[in-house]
N, C-alpha and C positions, 0 to 999 in steps of 0.2 A: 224546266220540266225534268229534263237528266237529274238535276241535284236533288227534285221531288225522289225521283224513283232510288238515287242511290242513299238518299236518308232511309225510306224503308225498307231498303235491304242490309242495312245496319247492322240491326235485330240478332243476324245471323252470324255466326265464326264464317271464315274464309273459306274451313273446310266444311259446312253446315250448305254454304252456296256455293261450291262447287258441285256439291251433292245434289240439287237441284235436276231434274231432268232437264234438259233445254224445253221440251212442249209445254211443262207445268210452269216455267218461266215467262215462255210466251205467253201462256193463258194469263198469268200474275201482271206482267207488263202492261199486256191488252186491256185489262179489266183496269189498271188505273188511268191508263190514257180513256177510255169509252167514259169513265166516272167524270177526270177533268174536262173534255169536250162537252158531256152535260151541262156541267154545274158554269161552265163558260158561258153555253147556249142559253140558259136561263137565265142569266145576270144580264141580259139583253132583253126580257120581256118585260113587257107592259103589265101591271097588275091584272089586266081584264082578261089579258092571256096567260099570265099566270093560274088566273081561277081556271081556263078553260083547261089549260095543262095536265091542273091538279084533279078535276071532274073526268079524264079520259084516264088517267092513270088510275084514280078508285074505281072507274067503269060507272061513274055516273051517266 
């Protein structure tokens, strides 16, 4: 998971991430961890739950 997060902060010069505020780092961090936790939790469903998944998330 670290080598996930330190590949895409790559992208940026040393001093581009240094520049970084620590909160807007947090926010970046958190948001790819809550993504990977997803895309984990779903690679665990049953197709039947899959559709029910996909029907709460369009608000069917």
């Amino acid at each position: 998971m670290s080598q996930r997060i330190t590949n895409l902060f790559k992208k940026f010069s040393i001093e581009e991430f240094m520049a970084i505020d620590n909160k807007d780092l947090k926010d970046r961090v958190d948001g790819i961890l809550v993504i990977n936790a997803m895309a984990g939790m779903l690679t665990d469903l049953t197709s039947e739950e899959i559709e029910i998944f996909d029907a709460a998330v369009e608000g069917r």
